[in-house]
PyMOL commands that place a pseudoatom at each C-alpha (Angstrom):
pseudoatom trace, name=CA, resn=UNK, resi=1, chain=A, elem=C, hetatm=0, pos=[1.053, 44.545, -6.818]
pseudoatom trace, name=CA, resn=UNK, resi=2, chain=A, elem=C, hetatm=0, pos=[3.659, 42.976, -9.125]
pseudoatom trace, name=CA, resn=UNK, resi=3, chain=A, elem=C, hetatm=0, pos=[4.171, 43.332, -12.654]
pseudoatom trace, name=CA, resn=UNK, resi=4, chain=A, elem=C, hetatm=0, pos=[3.843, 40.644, -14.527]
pseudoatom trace, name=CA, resn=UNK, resi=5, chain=A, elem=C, hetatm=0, pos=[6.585, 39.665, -17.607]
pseudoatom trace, name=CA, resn=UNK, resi=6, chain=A, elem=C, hetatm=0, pos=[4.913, 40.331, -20.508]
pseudoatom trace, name=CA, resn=UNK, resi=7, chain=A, elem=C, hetatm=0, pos=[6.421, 37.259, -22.045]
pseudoatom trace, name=CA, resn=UNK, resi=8, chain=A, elem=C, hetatm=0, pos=[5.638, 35.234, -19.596]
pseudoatom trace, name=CA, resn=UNK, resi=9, chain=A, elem=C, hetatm=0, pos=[2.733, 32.670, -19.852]
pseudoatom trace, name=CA, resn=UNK, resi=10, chain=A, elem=C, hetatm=0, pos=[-0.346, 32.369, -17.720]
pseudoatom trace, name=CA, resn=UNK, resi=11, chain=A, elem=C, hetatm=0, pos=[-1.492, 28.831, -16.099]
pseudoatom trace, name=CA, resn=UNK, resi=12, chain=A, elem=C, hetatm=0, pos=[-3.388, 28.164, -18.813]
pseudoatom trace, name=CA, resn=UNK, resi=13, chain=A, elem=C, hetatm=0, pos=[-0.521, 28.001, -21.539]
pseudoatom trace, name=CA, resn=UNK, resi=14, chain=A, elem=C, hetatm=0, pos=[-1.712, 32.034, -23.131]
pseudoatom trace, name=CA, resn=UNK, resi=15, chain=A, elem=C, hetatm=0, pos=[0.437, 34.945, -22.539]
pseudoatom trace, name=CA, resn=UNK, resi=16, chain=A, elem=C, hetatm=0, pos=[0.027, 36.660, -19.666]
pseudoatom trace, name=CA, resn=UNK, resi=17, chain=A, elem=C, hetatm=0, pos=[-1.865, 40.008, -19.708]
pseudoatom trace, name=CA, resn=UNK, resi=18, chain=A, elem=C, hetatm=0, pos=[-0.890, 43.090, -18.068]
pseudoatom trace, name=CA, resn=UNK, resi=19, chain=A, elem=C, hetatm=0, pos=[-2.610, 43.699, -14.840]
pseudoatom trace, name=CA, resn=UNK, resi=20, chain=A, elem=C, hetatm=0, pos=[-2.739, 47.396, -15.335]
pseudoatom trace, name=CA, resn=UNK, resi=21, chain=A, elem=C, hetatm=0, pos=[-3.289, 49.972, -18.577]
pseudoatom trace, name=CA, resn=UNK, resi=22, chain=A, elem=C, hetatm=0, pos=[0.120, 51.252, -17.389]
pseudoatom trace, name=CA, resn=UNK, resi=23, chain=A, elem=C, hetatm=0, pos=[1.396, 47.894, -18.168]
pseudoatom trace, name=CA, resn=UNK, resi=24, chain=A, elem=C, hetatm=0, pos=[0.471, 47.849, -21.734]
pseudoatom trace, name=CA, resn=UNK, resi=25, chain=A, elem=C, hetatm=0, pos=[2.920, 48.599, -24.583]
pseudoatom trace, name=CA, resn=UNK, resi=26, chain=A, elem=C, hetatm=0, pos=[0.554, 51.174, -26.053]
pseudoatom trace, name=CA, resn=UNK, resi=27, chain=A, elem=C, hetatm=0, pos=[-0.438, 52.978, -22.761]
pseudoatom trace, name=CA, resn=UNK, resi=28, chain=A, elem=C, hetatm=0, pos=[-0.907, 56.900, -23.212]
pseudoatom trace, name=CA, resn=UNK, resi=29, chain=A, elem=C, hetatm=0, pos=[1.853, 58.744, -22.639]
pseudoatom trace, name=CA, resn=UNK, resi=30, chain=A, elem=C, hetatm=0, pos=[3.793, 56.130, -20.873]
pseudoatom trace, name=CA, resn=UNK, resi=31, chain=A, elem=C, hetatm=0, pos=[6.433, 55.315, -24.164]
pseudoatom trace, name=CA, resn=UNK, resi=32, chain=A, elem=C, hetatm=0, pos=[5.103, 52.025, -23.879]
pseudoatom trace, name=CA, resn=UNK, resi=33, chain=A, elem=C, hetatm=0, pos=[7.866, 50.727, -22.022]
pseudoatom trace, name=CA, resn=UNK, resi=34, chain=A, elem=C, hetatm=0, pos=[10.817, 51.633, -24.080]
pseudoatom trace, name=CA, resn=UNK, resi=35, chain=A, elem=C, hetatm=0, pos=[13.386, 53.810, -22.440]
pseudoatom trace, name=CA, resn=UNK, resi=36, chain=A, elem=C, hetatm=0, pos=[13.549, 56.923, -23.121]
pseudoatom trace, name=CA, resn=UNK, resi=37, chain=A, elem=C, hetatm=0, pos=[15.924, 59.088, -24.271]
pseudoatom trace, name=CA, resn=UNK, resi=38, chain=A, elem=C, hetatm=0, pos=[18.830, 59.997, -22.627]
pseudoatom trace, name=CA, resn=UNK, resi=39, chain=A, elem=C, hetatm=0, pos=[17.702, 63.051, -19.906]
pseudoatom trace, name=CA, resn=UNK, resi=40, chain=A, elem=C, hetatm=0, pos=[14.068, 62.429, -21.259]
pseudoatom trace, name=CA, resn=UNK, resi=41, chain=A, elem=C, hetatm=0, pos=[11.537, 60.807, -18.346]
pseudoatom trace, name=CA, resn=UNK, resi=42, chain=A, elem=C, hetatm=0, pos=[8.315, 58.790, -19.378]
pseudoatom trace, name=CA, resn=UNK, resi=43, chain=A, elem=C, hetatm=0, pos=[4.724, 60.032, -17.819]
pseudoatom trace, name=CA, resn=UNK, resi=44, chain=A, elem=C, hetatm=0, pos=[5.144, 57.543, -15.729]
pseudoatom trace, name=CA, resn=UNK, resi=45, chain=A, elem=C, hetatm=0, pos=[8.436, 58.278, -14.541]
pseudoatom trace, name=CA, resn=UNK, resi=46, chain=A, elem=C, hetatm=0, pos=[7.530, 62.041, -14.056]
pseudoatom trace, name=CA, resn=UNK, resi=47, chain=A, elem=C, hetatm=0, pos=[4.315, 60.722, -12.050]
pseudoatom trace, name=CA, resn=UNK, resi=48, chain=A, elem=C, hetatm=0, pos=[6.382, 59.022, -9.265]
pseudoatom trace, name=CA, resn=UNK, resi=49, chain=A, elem=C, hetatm=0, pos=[8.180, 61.839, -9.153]
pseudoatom trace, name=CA, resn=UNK, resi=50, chain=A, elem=C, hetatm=0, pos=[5.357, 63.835, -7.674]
pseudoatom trace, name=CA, resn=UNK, resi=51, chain=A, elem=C, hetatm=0, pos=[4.611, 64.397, -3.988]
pseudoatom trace, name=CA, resn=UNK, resi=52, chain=A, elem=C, hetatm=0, pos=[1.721, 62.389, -2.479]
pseudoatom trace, name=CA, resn=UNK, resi=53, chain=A, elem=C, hetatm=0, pos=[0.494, 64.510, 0.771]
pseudoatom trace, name=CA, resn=UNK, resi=54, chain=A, elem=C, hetatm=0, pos=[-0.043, 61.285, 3.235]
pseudoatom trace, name=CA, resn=UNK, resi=55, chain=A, elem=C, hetatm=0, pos=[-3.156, 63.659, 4.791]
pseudoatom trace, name=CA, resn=UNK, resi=56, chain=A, elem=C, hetatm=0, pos=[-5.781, 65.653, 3.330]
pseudoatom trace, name=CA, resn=UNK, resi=57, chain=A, elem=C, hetatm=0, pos=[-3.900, 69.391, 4.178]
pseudoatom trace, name=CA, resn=UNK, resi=58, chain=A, elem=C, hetatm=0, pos=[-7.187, 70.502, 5.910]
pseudoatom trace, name=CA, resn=UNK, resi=59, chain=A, elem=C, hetatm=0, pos=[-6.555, 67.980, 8.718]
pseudoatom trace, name=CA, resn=UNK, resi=60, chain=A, elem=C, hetatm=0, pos=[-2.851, 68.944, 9.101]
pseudoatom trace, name=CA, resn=UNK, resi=61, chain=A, elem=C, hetatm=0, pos=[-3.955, 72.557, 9.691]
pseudoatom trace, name=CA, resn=UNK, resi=62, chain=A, elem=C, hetatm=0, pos=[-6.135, 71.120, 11.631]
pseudoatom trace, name=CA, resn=UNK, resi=63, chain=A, elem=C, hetatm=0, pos=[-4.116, 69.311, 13.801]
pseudoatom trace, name=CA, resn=UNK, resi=64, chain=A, elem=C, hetatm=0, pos=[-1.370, 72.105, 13.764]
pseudoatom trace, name=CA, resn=UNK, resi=65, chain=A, elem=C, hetatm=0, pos=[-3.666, 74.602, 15.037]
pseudoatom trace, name=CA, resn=UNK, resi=66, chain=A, elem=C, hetatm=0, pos=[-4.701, 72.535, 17.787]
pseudoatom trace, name=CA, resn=UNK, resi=67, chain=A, elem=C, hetatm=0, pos=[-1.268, 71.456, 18.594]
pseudoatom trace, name=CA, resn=UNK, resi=68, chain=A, elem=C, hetatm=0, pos=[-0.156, 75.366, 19.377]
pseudoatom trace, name=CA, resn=UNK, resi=69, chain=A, elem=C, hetatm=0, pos=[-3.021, 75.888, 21.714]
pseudoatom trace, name=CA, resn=UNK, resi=70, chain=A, elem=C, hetatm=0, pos=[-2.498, 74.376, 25.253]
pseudoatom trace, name=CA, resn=UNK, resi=71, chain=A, elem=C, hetatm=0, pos=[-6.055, 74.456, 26.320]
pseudoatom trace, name=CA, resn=UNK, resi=72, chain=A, elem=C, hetatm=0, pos=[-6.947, 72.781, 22.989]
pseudoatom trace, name=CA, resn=UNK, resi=73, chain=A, elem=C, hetatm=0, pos=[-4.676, 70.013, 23.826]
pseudoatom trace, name=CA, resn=UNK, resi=74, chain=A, elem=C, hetatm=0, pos=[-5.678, 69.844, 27.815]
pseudoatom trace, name=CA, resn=UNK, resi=75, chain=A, elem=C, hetatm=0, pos=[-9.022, 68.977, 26.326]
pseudoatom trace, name=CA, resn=UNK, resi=76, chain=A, elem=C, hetatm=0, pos=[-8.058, 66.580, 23.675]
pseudoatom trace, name=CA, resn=UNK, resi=77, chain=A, elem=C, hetatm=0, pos=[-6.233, 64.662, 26.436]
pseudoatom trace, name=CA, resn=UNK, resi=78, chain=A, elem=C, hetatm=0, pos=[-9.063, 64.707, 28.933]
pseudoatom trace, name=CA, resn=UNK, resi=79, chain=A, elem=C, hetatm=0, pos=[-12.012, 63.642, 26.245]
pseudoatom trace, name=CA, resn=UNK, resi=80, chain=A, elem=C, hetatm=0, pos=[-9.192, 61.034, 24.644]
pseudoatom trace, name=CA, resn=UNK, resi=81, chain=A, elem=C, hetatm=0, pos=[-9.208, 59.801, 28.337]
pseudoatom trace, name=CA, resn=UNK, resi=82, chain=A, elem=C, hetatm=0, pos=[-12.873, 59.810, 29.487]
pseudoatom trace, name=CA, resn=UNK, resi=83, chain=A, elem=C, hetatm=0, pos=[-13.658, 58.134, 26.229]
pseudoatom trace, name=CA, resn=UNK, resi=84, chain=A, elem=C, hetatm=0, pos=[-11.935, 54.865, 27.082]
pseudoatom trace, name=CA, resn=UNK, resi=85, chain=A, elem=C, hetatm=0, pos=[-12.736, 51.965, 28.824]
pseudoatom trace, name=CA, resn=UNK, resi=86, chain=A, elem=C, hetatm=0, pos=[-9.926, 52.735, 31.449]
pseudoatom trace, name=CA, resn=UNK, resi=87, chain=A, elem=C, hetatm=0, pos=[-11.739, 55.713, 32.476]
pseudoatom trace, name=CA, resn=UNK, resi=88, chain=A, elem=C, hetatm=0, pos=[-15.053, 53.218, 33.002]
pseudoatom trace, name=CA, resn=UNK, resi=89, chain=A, elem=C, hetatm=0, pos=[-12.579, 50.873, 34.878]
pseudoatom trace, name=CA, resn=UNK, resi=90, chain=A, elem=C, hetatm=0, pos=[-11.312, 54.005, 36.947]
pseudoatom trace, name=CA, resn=UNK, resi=91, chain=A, elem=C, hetatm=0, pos=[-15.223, 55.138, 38.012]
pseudoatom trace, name=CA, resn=UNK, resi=92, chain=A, elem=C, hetatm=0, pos=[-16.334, 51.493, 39.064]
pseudoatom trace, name=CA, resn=UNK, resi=93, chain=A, elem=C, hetatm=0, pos=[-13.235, 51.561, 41.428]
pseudoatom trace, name=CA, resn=UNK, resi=94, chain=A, elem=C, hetatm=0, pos=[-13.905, 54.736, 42.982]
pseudoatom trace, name=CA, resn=UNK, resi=95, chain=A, elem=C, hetatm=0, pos=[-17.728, 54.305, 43.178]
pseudoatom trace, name=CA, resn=UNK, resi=96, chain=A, elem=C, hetatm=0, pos=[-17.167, 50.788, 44.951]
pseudoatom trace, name=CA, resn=UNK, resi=97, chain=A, elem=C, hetatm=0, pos=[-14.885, 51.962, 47.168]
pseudoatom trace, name=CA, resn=UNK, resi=98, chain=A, elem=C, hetatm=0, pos=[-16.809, 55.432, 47.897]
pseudoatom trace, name=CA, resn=UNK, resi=99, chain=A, elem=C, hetatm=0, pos=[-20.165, 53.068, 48.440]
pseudoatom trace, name=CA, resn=UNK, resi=100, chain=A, elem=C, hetatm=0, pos=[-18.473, 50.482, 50.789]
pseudoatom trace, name=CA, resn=UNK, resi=101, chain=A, elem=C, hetatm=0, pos=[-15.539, 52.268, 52.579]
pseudoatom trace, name=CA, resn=UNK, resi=102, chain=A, elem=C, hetatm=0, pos=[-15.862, 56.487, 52.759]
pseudoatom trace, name=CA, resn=UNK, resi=103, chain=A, elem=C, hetatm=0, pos=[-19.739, 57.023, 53.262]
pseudoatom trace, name=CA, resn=UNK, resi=104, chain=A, elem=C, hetatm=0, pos=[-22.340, 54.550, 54.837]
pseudoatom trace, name=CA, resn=UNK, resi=105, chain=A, elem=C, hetatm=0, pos=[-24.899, 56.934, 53.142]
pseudoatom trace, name=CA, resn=UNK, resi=106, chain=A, elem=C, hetatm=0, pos=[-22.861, 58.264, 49.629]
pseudoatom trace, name=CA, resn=UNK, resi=107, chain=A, elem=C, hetatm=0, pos=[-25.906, 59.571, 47.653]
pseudoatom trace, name=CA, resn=UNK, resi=108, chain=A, elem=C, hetatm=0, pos=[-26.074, 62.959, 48.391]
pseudoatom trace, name=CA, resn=UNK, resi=109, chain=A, elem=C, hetatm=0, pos=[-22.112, 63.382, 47.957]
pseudoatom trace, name=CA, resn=UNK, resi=110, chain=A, elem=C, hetatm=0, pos=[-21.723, 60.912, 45.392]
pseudoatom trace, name=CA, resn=UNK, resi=111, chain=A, elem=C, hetatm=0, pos=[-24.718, 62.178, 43.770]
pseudoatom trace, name=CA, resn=UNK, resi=112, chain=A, elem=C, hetatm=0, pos=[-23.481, 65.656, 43.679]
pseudoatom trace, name=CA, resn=UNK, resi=113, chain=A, elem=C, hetatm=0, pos=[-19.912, 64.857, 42.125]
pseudoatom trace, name=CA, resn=UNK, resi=114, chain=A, elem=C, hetatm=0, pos=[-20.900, 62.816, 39.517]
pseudoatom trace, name=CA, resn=UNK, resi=115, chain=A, elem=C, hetatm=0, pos=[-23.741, 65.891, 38.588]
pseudoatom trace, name=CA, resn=UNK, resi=116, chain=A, elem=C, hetatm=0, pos=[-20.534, 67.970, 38.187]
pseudoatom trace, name=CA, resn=UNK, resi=117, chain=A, elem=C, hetatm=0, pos=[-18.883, 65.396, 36.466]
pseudoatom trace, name=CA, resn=UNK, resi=118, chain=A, elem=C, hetatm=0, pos=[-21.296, 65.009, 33.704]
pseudoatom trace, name=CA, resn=UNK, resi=119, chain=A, elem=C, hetatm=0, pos=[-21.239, 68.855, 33.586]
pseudoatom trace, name=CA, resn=UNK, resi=120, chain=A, elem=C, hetatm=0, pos=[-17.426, 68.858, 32.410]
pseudoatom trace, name=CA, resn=UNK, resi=121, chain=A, elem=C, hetatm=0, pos=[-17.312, 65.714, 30.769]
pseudoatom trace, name=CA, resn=UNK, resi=122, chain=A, elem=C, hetatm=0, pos=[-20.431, 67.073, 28.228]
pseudoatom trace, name=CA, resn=UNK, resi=123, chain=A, elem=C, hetatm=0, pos=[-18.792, 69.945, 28.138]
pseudoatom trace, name=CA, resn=UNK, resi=124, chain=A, elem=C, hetatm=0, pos=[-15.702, 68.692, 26.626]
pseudoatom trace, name=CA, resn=UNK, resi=125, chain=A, elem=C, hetatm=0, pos=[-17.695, 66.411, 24.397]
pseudoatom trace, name=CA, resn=UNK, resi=126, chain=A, elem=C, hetatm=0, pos=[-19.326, 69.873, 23.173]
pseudoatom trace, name=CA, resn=UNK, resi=127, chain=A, elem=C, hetatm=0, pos=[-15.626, 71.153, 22.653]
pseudoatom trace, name=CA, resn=UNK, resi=128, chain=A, elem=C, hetatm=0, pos=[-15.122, 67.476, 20.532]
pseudoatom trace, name=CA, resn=UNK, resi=129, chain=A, elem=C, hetatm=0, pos=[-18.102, 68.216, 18.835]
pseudoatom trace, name=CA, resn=UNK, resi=130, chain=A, elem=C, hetatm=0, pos=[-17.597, 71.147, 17.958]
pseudoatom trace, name=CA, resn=UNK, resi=131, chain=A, elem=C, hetatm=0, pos=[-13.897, 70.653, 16.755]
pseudoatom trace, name=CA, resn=UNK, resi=132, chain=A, elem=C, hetatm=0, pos=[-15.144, 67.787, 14.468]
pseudoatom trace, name=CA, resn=UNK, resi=133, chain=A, elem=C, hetatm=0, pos=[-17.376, 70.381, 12.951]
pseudoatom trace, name=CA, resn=UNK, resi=134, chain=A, elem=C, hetatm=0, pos=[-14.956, 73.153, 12.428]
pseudoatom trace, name=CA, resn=UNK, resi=135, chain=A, elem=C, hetatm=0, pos=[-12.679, 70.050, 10.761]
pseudoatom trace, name=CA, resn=UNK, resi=136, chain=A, elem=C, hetatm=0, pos=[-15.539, 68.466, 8.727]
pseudoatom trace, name=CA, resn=UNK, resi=137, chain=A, elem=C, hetatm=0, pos=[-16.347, 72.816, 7.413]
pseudoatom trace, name=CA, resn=UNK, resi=138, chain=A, elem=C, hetatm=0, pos=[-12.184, 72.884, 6.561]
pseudoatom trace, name=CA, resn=UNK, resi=139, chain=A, elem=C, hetatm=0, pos=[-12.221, 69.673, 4.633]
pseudoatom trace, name=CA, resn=UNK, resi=140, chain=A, elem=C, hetatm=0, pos=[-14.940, 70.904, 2.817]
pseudoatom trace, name=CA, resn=UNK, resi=141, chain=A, elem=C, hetatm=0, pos=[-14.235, 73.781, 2.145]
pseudoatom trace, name=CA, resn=UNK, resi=142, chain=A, elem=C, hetatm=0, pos=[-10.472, 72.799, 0.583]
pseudoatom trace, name=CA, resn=UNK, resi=143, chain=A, elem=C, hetatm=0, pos=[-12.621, 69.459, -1.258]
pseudoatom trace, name=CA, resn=UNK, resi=144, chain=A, elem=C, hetatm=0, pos=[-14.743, 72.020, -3.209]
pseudoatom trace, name=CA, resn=UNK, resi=145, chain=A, elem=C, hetatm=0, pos=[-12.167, 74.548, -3.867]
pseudoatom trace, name=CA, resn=UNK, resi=146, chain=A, elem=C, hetatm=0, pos=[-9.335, 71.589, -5.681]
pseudoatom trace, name=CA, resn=UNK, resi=147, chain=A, elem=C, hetatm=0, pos=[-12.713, 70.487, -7.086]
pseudoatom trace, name=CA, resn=UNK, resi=148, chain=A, elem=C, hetatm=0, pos=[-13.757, 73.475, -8.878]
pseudoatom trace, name=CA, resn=UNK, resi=149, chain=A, elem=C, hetatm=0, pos=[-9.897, 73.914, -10.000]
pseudoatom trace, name=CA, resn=UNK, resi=150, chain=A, elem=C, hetatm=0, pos=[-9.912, 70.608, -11.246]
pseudoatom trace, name=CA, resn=UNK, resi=151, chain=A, elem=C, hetatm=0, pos=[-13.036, 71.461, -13.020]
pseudoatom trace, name=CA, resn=UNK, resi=152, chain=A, elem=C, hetatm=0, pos=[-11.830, 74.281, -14.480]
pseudoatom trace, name=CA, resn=UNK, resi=153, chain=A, elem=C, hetatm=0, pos=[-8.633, 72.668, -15.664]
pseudoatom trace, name=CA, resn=UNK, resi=154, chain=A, elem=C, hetatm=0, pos=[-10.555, 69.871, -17.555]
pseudoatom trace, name=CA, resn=UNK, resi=155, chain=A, elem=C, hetatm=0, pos=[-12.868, 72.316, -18.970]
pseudoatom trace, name=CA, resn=UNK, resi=156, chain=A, elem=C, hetatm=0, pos=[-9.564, 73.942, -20.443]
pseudoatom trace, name=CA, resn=UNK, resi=157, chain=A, elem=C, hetatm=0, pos=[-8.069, 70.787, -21.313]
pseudoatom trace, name=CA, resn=UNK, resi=158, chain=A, elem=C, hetatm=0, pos=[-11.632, 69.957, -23.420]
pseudoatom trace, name=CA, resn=UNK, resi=159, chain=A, elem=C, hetatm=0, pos=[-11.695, 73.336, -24.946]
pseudoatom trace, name=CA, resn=UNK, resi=160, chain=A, elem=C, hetatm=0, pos=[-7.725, 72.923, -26.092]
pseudoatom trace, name=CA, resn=UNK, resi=161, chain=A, elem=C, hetatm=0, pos=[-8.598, 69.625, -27.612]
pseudoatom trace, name=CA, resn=UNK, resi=162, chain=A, elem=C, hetatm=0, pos=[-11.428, 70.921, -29.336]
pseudoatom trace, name=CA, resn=UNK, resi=163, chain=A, elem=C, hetatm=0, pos=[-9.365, 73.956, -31.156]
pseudoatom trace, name=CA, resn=UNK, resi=164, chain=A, elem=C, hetatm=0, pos=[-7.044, 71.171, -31.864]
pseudoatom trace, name=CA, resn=UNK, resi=165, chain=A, elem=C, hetatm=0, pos=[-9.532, 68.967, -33.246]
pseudoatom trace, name=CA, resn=UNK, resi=166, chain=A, elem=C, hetatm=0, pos=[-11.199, 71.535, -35.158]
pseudoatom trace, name=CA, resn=UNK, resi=167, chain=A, elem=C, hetatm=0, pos=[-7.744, 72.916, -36.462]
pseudoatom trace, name=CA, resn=UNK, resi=168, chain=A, elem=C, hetatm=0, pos=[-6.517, 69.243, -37.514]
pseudoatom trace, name=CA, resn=UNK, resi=169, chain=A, elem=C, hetatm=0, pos=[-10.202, 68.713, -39.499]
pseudoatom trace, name=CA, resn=UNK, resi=170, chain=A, elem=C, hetatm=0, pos=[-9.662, 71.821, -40.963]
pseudoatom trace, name=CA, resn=UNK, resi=171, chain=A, elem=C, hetatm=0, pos=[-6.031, 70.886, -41.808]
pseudoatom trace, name=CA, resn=UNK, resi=172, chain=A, elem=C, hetatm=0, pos=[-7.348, 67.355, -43.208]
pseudoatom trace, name=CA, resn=UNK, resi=173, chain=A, elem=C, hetatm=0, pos=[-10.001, 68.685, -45.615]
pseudoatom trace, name=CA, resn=UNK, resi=174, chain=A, elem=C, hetatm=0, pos=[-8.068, 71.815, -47.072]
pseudoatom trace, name=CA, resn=UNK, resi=175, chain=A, elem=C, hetatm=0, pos=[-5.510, 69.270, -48.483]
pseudoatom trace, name=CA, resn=UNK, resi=176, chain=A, elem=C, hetatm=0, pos=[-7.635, 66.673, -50.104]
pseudoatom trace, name=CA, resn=UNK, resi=177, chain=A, elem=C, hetatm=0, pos=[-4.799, 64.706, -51.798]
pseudoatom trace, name=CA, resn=UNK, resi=178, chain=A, elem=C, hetatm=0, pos=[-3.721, 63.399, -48.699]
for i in range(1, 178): cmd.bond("trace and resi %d" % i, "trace and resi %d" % (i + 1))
show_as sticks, trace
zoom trace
């Protein structure tokens, strides 16, 4: 998004307004635009300053713990592979030539590989399964607990600005000739 010049004019011949409340001249905390002091940052110079995590850190764990185990990863490759269309490409070339070249009569055989191929292949759709829900129980489990912290933390931050209040009212109405 770009920032607009504040004194710049819109199409309609009125100033431009900021896009954002960071953009604003009297935005909290942000020393509404002015520089700041010399070895002083604004809010929102401190806030780019902050790490973003580019994943949630239950799926890195996630994905970490699965990358260290090799059968883990032998059957991420096989149900990444038997859930694309290359492996439906692969089974209508073997099946044709099975039917027209190896057996005159394939069911029986054909029948019986394809039963123990649906065995595996459900299996490791289990194993998928019940990765996803081990993943889906981490997430959760690290949603709720920055939840609650954040929780508590505002809960803090109310109660602070409520002494505060209270102390500034009290402050207010003790000296009257204000």
């Amino acid at each position: 998004m770009v920032n607009p010049d504040p004194s710049a004019e819109s199409s309609d011949g009125s100033p431009a307004q900021p896009e954002t409340p960071e953009q604003t001249p009297h935005a909290a905390g942000t020393g509404g635009g002015k520089p700041a002091g010399h070895g002083h940052k604004t809010l929102d110079e401190k806030l780019a300053d902050l790490p973003i995590p580019l994943h949630n850190p239950a799926l890195v764990e996630a994905q970490a713990r699965r990358a260290a185990d090799i059968q883990l990863r032998i059957a991420d490759k096989i149900t990444a592979f038997a859930g694309s269309m290359n492996f439906v490409y692969l089974h209508i070339a073997i099946f044709a030539v099975w039917m027209l070249f190896i057996e005159r009569k394939p069911w029986p055989t054909l029948t019986l590989i394809v039963s123990l191929e649906a065995i595996f292949l459900s299996t490791f759709v289990m194993i998928g399964q019940n990765r996803q829900s081990a993943f889906q129980q981490a997430k959760a489990d690290h949603d709720f607990r920055e939840q609650e912290l954040e929780l508590k933390t505002n809960t803090q931050l109310t109660r602070e600005i409520d002494r505060l209040t209270t102390e500034l009212h009290q402050r207010v109405m003790a000296d009257p000739a204000r």
